[in-house]
N, CA and C atoms of all chains as a GROMACS GRO file, in nm:
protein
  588
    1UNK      N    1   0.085  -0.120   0.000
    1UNK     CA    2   0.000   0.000   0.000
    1UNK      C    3   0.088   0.125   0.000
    2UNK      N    4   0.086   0.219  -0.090
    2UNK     CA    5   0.179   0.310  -0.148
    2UNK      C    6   0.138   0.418   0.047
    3UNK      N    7   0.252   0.498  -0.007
    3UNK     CA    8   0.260   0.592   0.124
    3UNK      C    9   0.097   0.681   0.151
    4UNK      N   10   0.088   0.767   0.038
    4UNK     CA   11  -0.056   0.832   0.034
    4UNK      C   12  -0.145   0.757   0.099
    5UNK      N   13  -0.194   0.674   0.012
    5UNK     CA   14  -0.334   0.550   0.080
    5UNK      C   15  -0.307   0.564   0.185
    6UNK      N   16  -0.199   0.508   0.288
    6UNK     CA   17  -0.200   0.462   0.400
    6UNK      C   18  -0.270   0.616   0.497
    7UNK      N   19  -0.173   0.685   0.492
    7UNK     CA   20  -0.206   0.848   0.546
    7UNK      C   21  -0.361   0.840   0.508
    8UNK      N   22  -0.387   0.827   0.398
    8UNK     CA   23  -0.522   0.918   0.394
    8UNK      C   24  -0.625   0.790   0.491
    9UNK      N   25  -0.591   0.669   0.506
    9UNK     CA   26  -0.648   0.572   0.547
    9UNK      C   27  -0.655   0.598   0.698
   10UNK      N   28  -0.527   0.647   0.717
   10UNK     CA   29  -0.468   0.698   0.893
   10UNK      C   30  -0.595   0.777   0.899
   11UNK      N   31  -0.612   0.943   0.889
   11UNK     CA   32  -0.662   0.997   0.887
   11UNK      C   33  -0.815   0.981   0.841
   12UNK      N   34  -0.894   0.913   0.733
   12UNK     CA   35  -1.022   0.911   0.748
   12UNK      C   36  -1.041   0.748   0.767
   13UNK      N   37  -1.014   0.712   0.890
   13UNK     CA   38  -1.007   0.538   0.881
   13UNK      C   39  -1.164   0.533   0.991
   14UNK      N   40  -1.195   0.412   1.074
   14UNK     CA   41  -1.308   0.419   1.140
   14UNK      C   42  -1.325   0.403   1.255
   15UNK      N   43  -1.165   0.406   1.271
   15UNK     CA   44  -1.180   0.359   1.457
   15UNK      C   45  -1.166   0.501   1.521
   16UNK      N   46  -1.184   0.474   1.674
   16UNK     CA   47  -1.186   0.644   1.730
   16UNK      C   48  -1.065   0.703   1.708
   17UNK      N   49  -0.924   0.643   1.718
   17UNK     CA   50  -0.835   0.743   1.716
   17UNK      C   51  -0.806   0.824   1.613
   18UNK      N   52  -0.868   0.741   1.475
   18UNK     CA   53  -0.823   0.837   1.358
   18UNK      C   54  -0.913   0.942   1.365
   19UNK      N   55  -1.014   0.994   1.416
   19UNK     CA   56  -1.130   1.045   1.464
   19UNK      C   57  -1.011   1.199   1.555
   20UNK      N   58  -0.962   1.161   1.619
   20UNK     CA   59  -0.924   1.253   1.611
   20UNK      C   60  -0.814   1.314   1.592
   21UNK      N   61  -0.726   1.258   1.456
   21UNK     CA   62  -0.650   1.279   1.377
   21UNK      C   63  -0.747   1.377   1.273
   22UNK      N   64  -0.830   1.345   1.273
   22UNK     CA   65  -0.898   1.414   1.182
   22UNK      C   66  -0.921   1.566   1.215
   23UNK      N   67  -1.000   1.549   1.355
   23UNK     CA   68  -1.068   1.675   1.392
   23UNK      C   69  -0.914   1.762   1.389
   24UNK      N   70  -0.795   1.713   1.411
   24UNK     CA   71  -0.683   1.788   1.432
   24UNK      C   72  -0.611   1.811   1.321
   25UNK      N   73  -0.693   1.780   1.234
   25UNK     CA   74  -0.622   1.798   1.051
   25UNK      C   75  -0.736   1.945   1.037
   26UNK      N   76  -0.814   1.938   1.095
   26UNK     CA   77  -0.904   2.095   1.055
   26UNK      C   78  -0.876   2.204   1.099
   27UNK      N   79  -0.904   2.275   0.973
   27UNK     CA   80  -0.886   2.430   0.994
   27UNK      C   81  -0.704   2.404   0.973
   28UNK      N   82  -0.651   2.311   0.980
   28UNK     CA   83  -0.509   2.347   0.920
   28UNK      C   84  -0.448   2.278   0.776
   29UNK      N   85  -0.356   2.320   0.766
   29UNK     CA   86  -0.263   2.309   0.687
   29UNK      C   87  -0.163   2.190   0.716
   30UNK      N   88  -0.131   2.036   0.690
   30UNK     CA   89   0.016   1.994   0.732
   30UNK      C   90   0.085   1.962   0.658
   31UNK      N   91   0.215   2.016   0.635
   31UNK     CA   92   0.306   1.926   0.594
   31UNK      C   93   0.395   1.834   0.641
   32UNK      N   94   0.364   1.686   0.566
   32UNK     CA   95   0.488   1.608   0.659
   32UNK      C   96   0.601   1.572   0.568
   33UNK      N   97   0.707   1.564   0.627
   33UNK     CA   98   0.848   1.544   0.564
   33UNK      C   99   0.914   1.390   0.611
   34UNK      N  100   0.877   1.273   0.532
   34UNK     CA  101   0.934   1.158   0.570
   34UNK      C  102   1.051   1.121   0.517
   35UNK      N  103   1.176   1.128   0.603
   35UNK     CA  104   1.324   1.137   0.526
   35UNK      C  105   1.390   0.981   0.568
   36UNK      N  106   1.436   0.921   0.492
   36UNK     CA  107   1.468   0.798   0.548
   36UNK      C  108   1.590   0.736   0.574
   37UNK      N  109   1.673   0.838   0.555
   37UNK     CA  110   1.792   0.827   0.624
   37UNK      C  111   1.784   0.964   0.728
   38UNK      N  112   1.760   0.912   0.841
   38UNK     CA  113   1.760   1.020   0.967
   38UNK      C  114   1.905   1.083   0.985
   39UNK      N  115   1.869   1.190   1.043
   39UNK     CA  116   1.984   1.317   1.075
   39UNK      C  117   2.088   1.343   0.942
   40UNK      N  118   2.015   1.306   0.848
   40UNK     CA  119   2.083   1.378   0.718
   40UNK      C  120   2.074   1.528   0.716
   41UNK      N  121   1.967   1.588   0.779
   41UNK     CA  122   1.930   1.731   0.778
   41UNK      C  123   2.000   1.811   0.926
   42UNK      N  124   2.074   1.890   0.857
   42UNK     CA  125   2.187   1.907   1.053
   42UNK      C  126   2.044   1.967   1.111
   43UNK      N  127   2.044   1.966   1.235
   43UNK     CA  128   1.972   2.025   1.300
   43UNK      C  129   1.961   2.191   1.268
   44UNK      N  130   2.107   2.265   1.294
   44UNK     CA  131   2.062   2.363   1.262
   44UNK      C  132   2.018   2.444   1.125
   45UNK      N  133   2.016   2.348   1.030
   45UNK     CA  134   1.934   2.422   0.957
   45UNK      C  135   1.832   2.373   0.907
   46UNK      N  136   1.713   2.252   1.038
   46UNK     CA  137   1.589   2.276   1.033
   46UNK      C  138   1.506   2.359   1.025
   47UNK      N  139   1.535   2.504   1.117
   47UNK     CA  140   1.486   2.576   1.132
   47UNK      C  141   1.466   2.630   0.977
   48UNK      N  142   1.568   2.650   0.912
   48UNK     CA  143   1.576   2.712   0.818
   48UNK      C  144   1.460   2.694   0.690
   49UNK      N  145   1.514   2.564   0.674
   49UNK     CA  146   1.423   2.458   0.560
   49UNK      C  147   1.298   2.491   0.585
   50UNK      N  148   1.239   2.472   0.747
   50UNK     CA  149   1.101   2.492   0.792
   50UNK      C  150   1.035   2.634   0.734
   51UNK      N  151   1.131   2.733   0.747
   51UNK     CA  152   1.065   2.862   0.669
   51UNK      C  153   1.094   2.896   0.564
   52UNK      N  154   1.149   2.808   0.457
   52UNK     CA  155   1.154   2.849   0.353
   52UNK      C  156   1.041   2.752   0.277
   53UNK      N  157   1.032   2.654   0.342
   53UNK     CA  158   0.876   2.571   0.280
   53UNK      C  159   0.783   2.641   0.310
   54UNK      N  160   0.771   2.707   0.437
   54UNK     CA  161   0.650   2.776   0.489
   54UNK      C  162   0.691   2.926   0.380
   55UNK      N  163   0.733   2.992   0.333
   55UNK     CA  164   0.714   3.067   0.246
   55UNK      C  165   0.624   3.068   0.139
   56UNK      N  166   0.709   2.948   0.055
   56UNK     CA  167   0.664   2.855  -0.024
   56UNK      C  168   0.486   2.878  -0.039
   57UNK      N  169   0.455   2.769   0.092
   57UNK     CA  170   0.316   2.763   0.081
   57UNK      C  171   0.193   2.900   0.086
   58UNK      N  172   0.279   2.982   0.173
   58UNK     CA  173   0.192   3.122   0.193
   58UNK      C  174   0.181   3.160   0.045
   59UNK      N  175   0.221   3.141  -0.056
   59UNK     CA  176   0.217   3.203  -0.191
   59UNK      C  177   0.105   3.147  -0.252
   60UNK      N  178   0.068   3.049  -0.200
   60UNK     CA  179  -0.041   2.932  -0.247
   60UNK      C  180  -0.166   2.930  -0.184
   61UNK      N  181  -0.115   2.988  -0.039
   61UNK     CA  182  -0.249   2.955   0.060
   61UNK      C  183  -0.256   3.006   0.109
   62UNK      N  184  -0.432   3.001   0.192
   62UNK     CA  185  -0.445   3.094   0.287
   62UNK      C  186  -0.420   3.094   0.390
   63UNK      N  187  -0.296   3.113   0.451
   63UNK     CA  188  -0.212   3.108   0.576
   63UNK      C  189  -0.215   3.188   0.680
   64UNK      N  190  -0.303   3.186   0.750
   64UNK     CA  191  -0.404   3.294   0.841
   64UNK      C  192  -0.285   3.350   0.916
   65UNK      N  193  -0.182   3.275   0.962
   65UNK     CA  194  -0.109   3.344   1.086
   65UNK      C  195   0.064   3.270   1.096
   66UNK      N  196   0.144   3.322   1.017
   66UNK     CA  197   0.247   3.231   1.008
   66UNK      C  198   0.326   3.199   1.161
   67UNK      N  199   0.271   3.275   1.268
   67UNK     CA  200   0.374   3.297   1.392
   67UNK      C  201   0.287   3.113   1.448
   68UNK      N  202   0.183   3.132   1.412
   68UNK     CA  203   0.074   2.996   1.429
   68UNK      C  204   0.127   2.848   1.413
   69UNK      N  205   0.252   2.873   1.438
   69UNK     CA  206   0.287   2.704   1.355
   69UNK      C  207   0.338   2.627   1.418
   70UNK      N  208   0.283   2.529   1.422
   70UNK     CA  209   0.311   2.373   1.531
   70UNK      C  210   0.437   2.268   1.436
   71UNK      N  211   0.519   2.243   1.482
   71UNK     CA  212   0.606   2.131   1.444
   71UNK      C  213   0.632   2.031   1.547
   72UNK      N  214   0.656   1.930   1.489
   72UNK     CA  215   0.613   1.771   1.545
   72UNK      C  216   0.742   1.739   1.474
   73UNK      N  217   0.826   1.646   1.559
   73UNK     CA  218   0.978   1.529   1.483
   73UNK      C  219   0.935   1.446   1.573
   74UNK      N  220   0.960   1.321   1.494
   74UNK     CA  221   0.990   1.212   1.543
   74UNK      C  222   1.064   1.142   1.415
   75UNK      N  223   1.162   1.050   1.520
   75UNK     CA  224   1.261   1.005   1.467
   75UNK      C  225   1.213   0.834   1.509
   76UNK      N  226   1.268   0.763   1.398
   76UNK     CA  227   1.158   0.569   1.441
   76UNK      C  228   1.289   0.486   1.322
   77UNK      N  229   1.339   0.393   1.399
   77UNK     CA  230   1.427   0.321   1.293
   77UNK      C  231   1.499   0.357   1.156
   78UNK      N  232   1.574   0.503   1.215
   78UNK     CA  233   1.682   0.562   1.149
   78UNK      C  234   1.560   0.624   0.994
   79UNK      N  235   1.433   0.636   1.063
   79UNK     CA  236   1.325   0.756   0.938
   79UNK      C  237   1.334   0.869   1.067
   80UNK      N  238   1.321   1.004   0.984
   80UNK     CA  239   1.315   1.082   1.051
   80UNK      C  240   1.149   1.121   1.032
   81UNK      N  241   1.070   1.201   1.061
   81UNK     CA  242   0.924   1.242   1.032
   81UNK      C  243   0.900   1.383   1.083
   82UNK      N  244   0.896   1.499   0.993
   82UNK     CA  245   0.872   1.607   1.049
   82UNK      C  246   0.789   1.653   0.998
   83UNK      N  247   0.645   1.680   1.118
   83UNK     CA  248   0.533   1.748   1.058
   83UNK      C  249   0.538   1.918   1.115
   84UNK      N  250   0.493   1.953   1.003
   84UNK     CA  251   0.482   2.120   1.051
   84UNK      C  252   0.348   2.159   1.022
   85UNK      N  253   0.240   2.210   1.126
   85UNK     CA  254   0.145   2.232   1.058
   85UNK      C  255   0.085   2.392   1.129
   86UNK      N  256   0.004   2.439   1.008
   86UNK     CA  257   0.021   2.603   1.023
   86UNK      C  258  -0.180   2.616   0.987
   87UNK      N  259  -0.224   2.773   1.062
   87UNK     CA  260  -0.370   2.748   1.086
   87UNK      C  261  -0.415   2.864   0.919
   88UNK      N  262  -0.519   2.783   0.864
   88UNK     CA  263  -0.574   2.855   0.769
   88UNK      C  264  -0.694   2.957   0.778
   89UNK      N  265  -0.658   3.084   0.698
   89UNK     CA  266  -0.753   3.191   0.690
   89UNK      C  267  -0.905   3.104   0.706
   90UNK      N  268  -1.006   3.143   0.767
   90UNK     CA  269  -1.144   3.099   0.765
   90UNK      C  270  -1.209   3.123   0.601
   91UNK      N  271  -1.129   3.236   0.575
   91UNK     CA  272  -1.182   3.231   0.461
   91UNK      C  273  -1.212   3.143   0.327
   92UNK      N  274  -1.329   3.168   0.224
   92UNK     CA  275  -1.343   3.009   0.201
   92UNK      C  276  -1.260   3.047   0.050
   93UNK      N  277  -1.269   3.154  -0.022
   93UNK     CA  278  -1.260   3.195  -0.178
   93UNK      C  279  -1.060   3.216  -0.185
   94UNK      N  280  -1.033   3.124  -0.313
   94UNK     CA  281  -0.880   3.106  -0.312
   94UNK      C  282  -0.818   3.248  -0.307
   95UNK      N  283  -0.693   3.217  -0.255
   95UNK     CA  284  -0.602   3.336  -0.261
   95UNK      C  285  -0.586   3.397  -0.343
   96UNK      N  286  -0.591   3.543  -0.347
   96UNK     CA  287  -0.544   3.568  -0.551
   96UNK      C  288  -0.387   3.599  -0.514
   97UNK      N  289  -0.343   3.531  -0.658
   97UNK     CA  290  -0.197   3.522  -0.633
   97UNK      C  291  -0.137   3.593  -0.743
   98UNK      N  292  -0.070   3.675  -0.712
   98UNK     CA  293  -0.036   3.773  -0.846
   98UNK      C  294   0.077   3.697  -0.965
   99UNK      N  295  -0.479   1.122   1.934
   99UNK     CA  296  -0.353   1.083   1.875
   99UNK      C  297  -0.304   1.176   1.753
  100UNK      N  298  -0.206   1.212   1.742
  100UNK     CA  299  -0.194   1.315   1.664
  100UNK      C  300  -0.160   1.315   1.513
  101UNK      N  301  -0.120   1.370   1.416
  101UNK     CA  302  -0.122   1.354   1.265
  101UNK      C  303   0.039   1.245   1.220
  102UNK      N  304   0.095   1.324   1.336
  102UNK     CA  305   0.260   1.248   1.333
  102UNK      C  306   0.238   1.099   1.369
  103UNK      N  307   0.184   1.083   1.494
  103UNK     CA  308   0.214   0.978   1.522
  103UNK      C  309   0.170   0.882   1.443
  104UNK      N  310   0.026   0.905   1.362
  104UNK     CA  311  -0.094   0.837   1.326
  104UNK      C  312  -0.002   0.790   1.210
  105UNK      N  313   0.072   0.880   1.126
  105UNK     CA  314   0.193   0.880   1.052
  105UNK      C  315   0.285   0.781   1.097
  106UNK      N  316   0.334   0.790   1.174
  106UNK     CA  317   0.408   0.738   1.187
  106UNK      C  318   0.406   0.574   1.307
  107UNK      N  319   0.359   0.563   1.281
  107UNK     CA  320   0.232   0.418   1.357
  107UNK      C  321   0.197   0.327   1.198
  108UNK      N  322   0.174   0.481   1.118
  108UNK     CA  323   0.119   0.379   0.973
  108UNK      C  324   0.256   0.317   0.907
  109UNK      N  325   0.339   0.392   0.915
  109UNK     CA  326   0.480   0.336   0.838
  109UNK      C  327   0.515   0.250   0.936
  110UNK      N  328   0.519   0.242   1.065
  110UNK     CA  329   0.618   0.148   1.122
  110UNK      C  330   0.493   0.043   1.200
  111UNK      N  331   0.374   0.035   1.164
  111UNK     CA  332   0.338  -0.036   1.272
  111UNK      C  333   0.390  -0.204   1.198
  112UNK      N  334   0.286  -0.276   1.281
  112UNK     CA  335   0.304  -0.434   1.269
  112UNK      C  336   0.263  -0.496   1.160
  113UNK      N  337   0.146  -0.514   1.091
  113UNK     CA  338   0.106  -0.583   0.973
  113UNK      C  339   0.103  -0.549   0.841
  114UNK      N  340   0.120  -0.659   0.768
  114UNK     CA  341   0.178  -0.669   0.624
  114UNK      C  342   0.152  -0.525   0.568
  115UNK      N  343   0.051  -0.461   0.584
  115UNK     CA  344   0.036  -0.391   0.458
  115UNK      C  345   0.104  -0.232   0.518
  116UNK      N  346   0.142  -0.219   0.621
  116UNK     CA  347   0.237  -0.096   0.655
  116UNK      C  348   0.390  -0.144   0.624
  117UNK      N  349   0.451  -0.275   0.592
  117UNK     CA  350   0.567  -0.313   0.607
  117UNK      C  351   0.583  -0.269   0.424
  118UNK      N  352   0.453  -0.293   0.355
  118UNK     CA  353   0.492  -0.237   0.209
  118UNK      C  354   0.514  -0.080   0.192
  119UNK      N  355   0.427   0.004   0.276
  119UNK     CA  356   0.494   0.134   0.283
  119UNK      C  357   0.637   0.178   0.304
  120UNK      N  358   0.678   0.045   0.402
  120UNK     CA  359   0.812   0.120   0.458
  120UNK      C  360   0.888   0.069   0.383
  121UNK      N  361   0.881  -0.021   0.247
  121UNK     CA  362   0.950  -0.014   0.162
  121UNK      C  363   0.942   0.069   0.084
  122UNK      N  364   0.821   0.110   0.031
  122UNK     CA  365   0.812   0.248  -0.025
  122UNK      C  366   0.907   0.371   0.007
  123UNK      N  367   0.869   0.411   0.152
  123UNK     CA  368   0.906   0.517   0.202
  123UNK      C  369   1.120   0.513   0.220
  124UNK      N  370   1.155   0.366   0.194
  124UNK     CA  371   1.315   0.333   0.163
  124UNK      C  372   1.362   0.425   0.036
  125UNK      N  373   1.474   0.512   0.047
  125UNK     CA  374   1.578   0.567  -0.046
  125UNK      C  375   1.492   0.652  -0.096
  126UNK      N  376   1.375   0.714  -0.050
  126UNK     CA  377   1.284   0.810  -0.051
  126UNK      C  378   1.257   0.921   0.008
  127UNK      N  379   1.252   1.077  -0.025
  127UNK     CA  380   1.172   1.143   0.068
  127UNK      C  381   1.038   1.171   0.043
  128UNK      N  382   0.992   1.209   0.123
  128UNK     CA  383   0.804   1.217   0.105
  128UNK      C  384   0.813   1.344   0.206
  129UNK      N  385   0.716   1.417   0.106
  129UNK     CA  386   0.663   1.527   0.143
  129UNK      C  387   0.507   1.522   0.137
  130UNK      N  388   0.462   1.553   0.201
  130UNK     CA  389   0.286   1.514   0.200
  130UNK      C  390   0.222   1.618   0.245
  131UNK      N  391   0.136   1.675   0.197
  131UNK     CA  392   0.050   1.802   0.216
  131UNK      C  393  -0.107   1.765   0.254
  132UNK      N  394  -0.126   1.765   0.346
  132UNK     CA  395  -0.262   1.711   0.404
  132UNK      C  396  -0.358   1.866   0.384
  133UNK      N  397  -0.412   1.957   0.311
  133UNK     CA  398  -0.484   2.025   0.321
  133UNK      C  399  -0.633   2.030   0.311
  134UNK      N  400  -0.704   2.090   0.455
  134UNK     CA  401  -0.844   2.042   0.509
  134UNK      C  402  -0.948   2.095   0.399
  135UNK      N  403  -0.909   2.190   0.337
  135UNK     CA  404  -1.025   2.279   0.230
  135UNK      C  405  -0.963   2.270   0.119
  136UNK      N  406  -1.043   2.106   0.059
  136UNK     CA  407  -0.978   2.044  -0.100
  136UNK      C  408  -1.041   2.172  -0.190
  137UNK      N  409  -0.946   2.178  -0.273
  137UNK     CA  410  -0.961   2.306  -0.387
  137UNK      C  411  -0.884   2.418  -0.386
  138UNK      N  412  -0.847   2.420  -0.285
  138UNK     CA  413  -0.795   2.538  -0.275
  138UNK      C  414  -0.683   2.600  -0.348
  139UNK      N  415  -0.565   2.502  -0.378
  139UNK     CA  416  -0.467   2.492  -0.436
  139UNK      C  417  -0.543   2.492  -0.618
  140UNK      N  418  -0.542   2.602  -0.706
  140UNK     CA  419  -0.585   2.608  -0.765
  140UNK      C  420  -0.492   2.505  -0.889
  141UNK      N  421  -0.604   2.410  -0.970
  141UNK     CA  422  -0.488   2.314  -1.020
  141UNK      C  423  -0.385   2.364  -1.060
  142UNK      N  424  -0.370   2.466  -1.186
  142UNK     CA  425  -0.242   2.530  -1.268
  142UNK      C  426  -0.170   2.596  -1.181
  143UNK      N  427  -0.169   2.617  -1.029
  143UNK     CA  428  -0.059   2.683  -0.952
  143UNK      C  429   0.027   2.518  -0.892
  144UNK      N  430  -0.078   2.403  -0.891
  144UNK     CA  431   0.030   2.297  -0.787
  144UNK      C  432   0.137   2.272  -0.857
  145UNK      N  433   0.208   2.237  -1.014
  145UNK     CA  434   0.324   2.234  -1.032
  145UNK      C  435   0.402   2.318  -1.035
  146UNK      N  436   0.346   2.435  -1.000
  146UNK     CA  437   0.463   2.564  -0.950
  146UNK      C  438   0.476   2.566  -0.799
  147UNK      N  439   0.418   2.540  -0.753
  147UNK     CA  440   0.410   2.509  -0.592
  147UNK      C  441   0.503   2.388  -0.534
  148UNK      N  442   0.516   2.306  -0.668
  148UNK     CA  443   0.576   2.156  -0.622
  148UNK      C  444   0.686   2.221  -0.639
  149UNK      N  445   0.695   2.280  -0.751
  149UNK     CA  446   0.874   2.237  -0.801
  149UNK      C  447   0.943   2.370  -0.710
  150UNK      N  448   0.876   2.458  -0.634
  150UNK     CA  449   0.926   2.564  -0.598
  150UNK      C  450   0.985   2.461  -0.394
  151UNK      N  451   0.898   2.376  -0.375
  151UNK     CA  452   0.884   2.302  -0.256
  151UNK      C  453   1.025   2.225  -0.266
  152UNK      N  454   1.019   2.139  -0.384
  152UNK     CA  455   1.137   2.106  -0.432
  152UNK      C  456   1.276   2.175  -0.451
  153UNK      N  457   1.243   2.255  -0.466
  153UNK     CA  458   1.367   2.368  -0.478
  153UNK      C  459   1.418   2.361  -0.362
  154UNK      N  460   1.341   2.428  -0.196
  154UNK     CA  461   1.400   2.425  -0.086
  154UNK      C  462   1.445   2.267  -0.058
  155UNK      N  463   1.387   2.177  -0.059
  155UNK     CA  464   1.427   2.060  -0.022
  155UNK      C  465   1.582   1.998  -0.072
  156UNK      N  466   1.590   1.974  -0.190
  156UNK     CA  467   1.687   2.071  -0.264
  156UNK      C  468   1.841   2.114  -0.222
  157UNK      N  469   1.831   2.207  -0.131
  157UNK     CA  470   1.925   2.288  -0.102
  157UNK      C  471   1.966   2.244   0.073
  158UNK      N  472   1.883   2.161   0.077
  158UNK     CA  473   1.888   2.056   0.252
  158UNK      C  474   1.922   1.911   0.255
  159UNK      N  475   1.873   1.879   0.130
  159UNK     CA  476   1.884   1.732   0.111
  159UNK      C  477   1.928   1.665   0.001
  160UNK      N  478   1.999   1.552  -0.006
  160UNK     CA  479   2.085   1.520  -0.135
  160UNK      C  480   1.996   1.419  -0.210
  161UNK      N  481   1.912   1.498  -0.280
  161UNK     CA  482   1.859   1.466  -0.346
  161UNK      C  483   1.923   1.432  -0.473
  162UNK      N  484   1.874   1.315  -0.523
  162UNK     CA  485   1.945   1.246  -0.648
  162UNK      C  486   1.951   1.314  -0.779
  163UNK      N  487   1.818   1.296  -0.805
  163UNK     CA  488   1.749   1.362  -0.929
  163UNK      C  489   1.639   1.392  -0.906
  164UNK      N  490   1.589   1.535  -0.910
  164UNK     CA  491   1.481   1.604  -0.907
  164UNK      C  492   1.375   1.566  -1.029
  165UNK      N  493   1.446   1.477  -1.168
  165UNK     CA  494   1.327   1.446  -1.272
  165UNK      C  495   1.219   1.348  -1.222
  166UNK      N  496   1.331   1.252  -1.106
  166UNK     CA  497   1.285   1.128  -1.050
  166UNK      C  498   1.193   1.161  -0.936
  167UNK      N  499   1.068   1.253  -0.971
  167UNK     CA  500   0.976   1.298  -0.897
  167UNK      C  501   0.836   1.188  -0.895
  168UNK      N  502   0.795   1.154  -0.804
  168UNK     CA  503   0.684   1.101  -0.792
  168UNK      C  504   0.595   1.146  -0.754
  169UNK      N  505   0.454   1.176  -0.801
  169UNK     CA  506   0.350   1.318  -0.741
  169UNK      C  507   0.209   1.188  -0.685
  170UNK      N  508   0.138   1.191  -0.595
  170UNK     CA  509   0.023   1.122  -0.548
  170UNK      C  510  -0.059   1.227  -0.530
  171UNK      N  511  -0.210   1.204  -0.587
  171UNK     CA  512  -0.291   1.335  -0.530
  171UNK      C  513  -0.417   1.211  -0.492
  172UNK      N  514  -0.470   1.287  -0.380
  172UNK     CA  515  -0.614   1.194  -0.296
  172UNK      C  516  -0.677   1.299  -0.261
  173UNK      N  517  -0.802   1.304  -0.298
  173UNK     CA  518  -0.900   1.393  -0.217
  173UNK      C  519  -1.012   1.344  -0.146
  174UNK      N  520  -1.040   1.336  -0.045
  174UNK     CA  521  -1.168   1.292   0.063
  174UNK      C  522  -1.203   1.308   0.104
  175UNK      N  523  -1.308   1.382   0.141
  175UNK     CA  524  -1.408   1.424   0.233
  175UNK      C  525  -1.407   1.567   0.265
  176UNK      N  526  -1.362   1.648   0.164
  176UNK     CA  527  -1.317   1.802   0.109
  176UNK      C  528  -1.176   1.820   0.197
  177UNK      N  529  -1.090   1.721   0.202
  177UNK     CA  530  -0.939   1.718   0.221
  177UNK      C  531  -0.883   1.693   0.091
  178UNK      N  532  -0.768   1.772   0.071
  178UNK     CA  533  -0.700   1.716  -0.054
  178UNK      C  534  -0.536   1.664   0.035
  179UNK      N  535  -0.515   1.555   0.001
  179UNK     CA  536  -0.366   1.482   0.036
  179UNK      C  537  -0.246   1.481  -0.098
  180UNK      N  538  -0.144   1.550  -0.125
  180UNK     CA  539  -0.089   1.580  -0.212
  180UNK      C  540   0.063   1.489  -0.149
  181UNK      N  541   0.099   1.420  -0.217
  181UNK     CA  542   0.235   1.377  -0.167
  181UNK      C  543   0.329   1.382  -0.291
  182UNK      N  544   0.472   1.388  -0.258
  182UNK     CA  545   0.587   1.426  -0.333
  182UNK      C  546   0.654   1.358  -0.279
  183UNK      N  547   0.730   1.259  -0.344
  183UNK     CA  548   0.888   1.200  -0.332
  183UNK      C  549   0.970   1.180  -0.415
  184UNK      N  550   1.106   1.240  -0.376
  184UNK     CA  551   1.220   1.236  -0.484
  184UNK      C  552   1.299   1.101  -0.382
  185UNK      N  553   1.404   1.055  -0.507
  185UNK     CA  554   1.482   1.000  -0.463
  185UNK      C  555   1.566   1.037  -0.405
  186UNK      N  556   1.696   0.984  -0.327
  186UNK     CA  557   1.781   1.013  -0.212
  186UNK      C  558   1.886   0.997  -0.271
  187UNK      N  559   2.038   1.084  -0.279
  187UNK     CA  560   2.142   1.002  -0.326
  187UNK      C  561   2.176   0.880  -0.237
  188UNK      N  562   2.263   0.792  -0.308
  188UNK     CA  563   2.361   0.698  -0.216
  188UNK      C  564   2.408   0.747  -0.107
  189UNK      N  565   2.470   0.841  -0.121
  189UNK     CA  566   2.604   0.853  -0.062
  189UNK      C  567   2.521   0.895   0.151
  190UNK      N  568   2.621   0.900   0.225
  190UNK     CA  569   2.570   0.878   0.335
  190UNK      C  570   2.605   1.035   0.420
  191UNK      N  571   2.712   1.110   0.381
  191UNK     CA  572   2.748   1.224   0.442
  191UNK      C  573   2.629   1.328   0.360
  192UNK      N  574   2.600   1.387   0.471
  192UNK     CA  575   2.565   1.531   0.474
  192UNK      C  576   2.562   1.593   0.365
  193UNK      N  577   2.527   1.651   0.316
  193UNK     CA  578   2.518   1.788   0.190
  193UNK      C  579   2.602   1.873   0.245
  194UNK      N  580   2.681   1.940   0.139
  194UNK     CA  581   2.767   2.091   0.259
  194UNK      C  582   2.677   2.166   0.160
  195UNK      N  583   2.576   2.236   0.224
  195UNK     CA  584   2.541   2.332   0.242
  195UNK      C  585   2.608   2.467   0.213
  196UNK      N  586   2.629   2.525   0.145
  196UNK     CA  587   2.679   2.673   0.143
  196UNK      C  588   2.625   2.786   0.218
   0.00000   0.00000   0.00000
């Protein structure tokens, strides 16, 4: 089962916990970064990478509050996993993007 | 339970059909965009969005070949799930970074 399926399976699956994987996927934005050779990325310039993707996406989306942003690592049998996730404008009509 | 873990429970848990992900997810990175308000990403902006995502990744990670792009798109339940993985070089040291 390819990577996608599984995630989207994680997230709208039927037991309670994906339940609230879900409710905690709303109203945001996530990106996750699954790297599979861990600590290839030095630490200090996580930070970095983290805001230059988050740039990235503000050009695309409606990114209500960039100071708003939750990041999650975990590291599991030499994969690293870094989710960053950031809260979206309420608004419903796409960004206009020049 | 949260988006990471749920993530990361799906790649590493116990039965057969997460053990085919984590072959997947081998000599791979994955980038995955879980966004809650499908549409938004207007179609003709996501391959400028990818390859610009790519770009930072890129400049962090030793990435092989950027042609050797793999794109997954899922939409469900007005979530759109967008995933991206390039290949990884061989080699095991670090990127020097400039």
């Amino acid at each position: 089962m390819s990577l996608i399926n599984l995630i989207s399976e994680a997230i709208f699956g039927k037991d309670k916990k994906e339940k609230t994987a879900r409710e905690s996927a709303k109203e945001r934005l996530h990106l996750v970064l699954v790297n599979d050779r861990a600590g290839q990325i030095a630490p200090d310039f996580m930070p970095k990478m983290r805001q230059e993707l988050l740039e990235v996406l503000k050009k695309y989306l409606p990114i209500a509050d960039d100071d708003d942003v939750e990041f999650n690592f975990a590291r599991k049998e030499n994969t690293d996993i870094m989710e960053m996730s950031v809260s979206l404008e309420k608004t419903d009509e796409k960004k206009n993007i020049e």
